[in-house]
KOLDREN-292045 format. One record per atom (N, C-alpha, C, O): residue in one letter; atom name; z, x, y. Coordinates in Angstrom, 3 decimals. Example, Ala and Ser with C-alpha at 12.3 -4.5 7.8 and 13.67 -1.06 7.14 Angstrom:
BEGIN
 resn name       up     east    north
    A    N    7.800   13.190   -5.690
    A   CA    7.800   12.300   -4.500
    A    C    7.800   13.200   -3.300
    A    O    8.465   14.236   -3.319
    S    N    7.080   12.850   -2.250
    S   CA    7.140   13.670   -1.060
    S    C    7.870   12.900    0.030
    S    O    8.039   13.409    1.138
# end
This chain:
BEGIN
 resn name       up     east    north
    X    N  -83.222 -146.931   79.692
    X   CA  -83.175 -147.795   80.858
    X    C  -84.487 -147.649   81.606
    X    O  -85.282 -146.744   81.349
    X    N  -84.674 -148.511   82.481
    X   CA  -85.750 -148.792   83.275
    X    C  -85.682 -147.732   84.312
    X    O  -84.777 -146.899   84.258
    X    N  -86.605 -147.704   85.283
    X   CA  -86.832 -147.152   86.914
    X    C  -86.440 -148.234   87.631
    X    O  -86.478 -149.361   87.138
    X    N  -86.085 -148.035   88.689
    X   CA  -85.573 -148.482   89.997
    X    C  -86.613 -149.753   89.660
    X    O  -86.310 -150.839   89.167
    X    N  -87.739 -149.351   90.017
    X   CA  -88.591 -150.886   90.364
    X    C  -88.453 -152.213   89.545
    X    O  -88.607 -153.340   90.017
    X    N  -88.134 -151.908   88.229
    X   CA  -87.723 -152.450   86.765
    X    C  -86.460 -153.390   87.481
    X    O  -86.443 -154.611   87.326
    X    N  -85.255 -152.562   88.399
    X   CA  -84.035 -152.659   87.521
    X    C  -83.933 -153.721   89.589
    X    O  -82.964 -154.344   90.024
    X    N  -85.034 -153.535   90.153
    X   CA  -84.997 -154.677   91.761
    X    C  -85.528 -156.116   91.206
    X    O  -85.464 -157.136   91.891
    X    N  -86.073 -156.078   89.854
    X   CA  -86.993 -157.312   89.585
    X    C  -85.554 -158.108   88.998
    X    O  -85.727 -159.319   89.130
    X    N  -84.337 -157.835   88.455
    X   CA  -83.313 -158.556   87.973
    X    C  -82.501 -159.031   88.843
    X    O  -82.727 -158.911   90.047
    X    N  -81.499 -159.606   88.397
    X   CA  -80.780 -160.586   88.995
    X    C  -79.765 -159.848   89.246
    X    O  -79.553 -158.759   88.713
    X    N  -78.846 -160.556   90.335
    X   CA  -77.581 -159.549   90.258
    X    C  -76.356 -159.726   89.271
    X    O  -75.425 -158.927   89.170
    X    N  -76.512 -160.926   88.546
    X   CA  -75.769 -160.930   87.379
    X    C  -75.968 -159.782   86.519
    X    O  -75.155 -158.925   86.173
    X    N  -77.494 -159.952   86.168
    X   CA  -78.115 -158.953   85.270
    X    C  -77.552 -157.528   85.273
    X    O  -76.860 -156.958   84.429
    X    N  -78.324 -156.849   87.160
    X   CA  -77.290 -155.928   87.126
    X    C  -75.805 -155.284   87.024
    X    O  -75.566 -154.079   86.945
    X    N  -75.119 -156.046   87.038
    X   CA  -73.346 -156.210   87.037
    X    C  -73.349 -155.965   85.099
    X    O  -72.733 -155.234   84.324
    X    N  -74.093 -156.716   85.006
    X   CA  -74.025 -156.287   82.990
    X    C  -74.141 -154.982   82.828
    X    O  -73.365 -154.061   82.575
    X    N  -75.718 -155.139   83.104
    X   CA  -76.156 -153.426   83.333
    X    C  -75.240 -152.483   83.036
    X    O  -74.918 -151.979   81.960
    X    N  -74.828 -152.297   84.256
    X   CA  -73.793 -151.524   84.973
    X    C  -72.380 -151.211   83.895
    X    O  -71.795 -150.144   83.716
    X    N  -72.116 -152.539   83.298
    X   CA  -70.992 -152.612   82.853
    X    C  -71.118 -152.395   81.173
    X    O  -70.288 -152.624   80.294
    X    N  -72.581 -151.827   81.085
    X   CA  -73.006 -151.234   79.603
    X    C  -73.268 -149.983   79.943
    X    O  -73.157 -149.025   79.178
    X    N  -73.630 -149.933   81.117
    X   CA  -74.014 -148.567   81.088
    X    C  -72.499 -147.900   81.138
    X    O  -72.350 -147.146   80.176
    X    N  -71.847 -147.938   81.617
    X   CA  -70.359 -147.450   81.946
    X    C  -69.669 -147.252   80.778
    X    O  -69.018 -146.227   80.573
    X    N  -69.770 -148.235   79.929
    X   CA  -69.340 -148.035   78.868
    X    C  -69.391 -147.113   77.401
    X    O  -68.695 -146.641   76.503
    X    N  -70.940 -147.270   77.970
    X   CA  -71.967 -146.494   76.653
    X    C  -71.620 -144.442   77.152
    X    O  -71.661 -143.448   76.428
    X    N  -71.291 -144.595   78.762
    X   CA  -70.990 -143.452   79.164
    X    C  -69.436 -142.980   78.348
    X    O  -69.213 -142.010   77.623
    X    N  -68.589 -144.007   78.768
    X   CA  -66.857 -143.469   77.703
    X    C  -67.412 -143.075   76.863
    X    O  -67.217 -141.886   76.611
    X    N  -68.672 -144.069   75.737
    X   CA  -68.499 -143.544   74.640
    X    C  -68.865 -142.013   74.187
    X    O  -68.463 -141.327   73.247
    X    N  -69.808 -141.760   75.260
    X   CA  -70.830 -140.032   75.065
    X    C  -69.274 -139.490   75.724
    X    O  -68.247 -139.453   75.046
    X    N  -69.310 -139.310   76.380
    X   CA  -67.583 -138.424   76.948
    X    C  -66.842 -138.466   75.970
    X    O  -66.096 -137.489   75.891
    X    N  -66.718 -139.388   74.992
    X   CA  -65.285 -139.320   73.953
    X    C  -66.125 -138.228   72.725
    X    O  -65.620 -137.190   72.298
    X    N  -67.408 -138.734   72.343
    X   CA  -68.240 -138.576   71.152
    X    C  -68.439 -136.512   71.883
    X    O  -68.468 -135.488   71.200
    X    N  -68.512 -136.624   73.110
    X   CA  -68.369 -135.157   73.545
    X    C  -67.521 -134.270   73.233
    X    O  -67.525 -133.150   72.721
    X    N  -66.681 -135.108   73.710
    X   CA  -64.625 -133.961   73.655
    X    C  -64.511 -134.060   71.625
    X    O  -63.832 -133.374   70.861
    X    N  -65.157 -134.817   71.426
    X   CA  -64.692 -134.604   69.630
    X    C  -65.660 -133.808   68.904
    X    O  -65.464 -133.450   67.742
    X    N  -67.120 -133.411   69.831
    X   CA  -68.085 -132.582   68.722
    X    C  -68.979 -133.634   68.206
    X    O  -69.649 -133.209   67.265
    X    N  -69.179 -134.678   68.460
    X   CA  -69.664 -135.430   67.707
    X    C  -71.212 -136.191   68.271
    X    O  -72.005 -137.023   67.829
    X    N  -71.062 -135.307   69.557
    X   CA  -72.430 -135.747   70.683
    X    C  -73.513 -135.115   69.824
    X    O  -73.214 -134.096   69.200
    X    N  -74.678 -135.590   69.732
    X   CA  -76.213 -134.866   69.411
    X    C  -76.581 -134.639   70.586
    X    O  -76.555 -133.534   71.129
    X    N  -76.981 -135.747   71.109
    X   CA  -77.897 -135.671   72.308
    X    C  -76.962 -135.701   73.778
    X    O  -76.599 -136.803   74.189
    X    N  -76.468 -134.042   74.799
    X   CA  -75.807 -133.722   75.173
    X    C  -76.638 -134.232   76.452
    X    O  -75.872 -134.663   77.313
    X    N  -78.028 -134.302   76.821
    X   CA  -78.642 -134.780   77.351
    X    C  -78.308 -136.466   78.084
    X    O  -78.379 -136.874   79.243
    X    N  -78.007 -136.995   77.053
    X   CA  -77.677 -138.232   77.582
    X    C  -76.950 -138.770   78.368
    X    O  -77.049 -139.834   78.979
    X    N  -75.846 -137.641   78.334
    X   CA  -74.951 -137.992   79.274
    X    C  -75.165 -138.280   81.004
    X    O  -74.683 -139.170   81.705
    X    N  -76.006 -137.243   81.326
    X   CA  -76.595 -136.895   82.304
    X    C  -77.851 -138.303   82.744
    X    O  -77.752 -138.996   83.757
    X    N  -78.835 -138.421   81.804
    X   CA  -79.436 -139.591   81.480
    X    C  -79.294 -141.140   81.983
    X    O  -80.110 -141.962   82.399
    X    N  -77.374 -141.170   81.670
    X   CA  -76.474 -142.940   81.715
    X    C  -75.923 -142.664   82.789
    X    O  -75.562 -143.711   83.327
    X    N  -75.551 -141.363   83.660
    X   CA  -75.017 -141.527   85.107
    X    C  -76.130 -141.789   85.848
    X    O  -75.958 -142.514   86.827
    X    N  -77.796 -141.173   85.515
    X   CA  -78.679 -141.382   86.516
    X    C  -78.782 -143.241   86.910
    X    O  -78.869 -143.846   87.978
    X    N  -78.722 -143.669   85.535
    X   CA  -79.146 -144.995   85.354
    X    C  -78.201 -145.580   86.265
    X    O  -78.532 -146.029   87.362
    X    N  -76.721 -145.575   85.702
    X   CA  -75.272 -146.315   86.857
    X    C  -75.968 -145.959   88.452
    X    O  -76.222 -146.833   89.281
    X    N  -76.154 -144.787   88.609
    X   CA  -76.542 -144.610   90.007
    X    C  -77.583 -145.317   90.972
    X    O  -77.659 -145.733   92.128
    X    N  -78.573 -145.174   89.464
    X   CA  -79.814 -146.666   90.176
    X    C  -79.488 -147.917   90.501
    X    O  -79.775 -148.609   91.477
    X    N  -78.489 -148.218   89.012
    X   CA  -77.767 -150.025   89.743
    X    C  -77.199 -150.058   90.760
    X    O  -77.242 -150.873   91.681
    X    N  -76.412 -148.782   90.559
    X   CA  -75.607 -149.048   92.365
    X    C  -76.371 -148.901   93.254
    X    O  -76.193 -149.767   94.111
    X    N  -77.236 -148.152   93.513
    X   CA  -78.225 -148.014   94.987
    X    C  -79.132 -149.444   94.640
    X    O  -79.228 -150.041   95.712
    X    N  -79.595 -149.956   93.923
    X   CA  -79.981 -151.426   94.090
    X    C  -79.197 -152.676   94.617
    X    O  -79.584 -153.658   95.250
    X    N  -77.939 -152.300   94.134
    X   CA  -76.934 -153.309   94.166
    X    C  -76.704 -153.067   95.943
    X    O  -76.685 -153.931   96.820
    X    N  -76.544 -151.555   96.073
    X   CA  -76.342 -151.745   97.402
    X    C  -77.152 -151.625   97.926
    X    O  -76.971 -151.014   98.979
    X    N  -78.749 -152.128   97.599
    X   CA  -79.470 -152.480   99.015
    X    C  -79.350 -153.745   99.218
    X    O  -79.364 -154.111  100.393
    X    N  -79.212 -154.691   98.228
    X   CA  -79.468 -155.750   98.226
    X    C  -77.968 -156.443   99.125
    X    O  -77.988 -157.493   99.767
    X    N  -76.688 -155.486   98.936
    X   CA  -75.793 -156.025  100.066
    X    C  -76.040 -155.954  101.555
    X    O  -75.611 -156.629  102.490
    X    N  -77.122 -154.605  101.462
    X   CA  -77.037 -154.593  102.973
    X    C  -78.207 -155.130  103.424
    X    O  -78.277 -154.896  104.630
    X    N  -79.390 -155.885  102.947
    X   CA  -80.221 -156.894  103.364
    X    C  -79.784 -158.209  103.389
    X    O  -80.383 -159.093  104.001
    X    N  -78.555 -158.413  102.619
    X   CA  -78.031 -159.454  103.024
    X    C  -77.095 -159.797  103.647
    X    O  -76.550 -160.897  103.730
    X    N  -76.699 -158.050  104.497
    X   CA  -75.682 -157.961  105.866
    X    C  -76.601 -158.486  107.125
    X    O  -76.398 -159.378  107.949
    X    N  -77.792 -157.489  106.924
    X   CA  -78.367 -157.599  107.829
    X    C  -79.133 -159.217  108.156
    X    O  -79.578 -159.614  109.233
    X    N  -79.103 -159.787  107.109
    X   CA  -79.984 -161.309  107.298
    X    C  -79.188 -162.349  107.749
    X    O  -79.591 -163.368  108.311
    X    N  -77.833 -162.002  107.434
    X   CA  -76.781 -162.739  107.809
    X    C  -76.830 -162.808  109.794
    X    O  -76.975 -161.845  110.547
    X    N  -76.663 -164.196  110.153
    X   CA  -76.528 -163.788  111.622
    X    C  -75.519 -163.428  112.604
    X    O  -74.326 -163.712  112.494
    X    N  -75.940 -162.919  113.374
    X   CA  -74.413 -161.918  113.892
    X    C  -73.484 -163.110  114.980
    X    O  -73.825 -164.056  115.689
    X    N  -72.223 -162.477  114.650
    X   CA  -71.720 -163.021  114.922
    X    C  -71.146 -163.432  116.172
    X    O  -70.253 -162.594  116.284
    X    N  -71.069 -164.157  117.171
    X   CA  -70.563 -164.387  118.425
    X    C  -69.397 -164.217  118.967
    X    O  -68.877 -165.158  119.567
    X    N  -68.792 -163.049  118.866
    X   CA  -66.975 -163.186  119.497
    X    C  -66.969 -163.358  120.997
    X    O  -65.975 -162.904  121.564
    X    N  -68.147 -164.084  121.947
    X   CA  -67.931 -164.569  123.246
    X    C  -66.959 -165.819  123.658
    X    O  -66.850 -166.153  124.837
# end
């Protein structure tokens, strides 16, 4: 996977995929773990950093678009 700066240049579709490969590819190292069958024990560690980047992208991009949003008037 990319760095942060890589993963602000995509779309938020894009990231939601991302996310939803990376998550997956994670079951698979956790299962391929519990059976002996992991090589690279490393990786695991590796595909949470990555999930963690989409989400802190994902959530900046909600809260620049909290903040751009205009506030609201309950007068």
């Amino acid at each position: 996977m990319a760095a942060a700066a890589a993963l602000r240049e995509l779309a938020d579709d894009e990231l939601i995929d991302q996310l939803g490969e990376a998550k997956h590819e994670l079951f698979n190292l956790r299962f391929q773990f519990a059976t002996g069958q992991l090589e690279n024990p490393a990786r695991i560690s590796q595909v949470k950093r990555d999930i963690a980047r989409i989400n802190t992208v994902l959530r900046e991009r909600e809260i620049a678009a909290a903040e751009s949003a205009p506030a609201e008037d309950n007068s």
